[in-house]
Structures are given as C-alpha cells and as structure tokens.
N, C-alpha and C positions, 0 to 999 in steps of 0.2 A: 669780266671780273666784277665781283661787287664791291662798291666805296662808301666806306663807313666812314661816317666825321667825329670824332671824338668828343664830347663834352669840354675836354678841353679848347681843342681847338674851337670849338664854336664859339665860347665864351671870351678867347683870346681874337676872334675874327668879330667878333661884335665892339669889342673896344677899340679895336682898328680902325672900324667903317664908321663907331661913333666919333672917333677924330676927325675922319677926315669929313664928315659930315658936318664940321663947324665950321669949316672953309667953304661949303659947297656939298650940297647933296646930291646934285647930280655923280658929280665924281665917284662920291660913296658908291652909289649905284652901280655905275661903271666898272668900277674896284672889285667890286663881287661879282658882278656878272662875267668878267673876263678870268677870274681868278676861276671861278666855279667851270668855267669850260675848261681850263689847262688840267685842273684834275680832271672833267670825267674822261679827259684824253688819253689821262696812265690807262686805261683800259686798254688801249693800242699798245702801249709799250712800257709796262711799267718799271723797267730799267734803264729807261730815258735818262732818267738823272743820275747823277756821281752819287758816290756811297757817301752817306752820313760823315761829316765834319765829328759828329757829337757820339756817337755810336762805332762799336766795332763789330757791326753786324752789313754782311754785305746785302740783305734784304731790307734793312734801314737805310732810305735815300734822301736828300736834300733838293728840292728843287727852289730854285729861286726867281722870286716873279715883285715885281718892281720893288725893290730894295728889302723885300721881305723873305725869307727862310718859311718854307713850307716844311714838315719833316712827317714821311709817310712812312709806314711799314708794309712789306706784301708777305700776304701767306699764299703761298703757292698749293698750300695743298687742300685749305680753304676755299680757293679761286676767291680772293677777297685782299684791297687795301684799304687800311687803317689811317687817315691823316689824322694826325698824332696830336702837330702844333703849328702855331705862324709865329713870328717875333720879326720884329725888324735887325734885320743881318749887324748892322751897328754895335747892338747888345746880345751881352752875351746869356746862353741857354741859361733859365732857372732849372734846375732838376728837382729843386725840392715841393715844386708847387704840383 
C-alpha cells in the first residue's frame, strides 16, 4: 500500500517534534523515527488498529504511539493510506481546522 501524509498532519508532527526538541533533540529525533516506522508498517496490516474514536467509518483507524493519537484513513481500492492527524490523546480532535 501507499502512505500519504497529510499537510495536516505534517504540520501538526512538526510542532510535536519542535516541543519536544526544547527538551532534547535527540528525543525529537527518536520521536520521529520510530513513529515513522509504526506507520510504514500499516503496510502489513492496515487494520491493526481499532476503528476511529473520532469517525464512524470502519476504514478510519486510531493508532496510538506514545501518548499521541495518529488518525489514518485506508482506501482499499486505491491500495493507499491517508494519515490524516497526530494530537496528543489528552486533547480533544479540533474538526474545524
């Protein structure tokens, strides 16, 4: 399958990595590079994760990776997932942004 990263989400994973980069860059690092293997792994299994908290669509999934909400979409008939957004699980989905 192919994995497309969203605009959004990329710009919500850069203000992640620029936090946790005021602690520690290394981390930041870290942060992403393990995150970025857990998705290209939905390639193996892309219903790994429980259906979407946020969505009432059973090809909208939630995966969660160190206290943060991933939210991906599959099109199966694309042979393609969409990761959508990241937020930290704490807070809740903005929908309007």
């Amino acid at each position: 399958m192919k994995i497309i990263e969203s605009h959004k989400f990329k710009i919500r994973l850069r203000v992640i990595t620029d936090y946790i980069k005021k602690d520690k860059q290394s981390a930041s690092i870290n942060f992403v590079k393990k995150l970025k293997k857990n998705i290209k792994n939905l390639n193996n299994s892309p219903f790994k994760y429980k259906q979407s908290d946020y969505f009432d669509n059973e090809n909208i999934r939630d995966m969660t990776y160190m206290g943060y909400t991933v939210i991906y979409k599959i099109y199966l008939e694309e042979n393609t997932i969409i990761v959508v957004d990241i937020f930290n699980q704490n807070k809740p989905l903005d929908t309007t942004k």
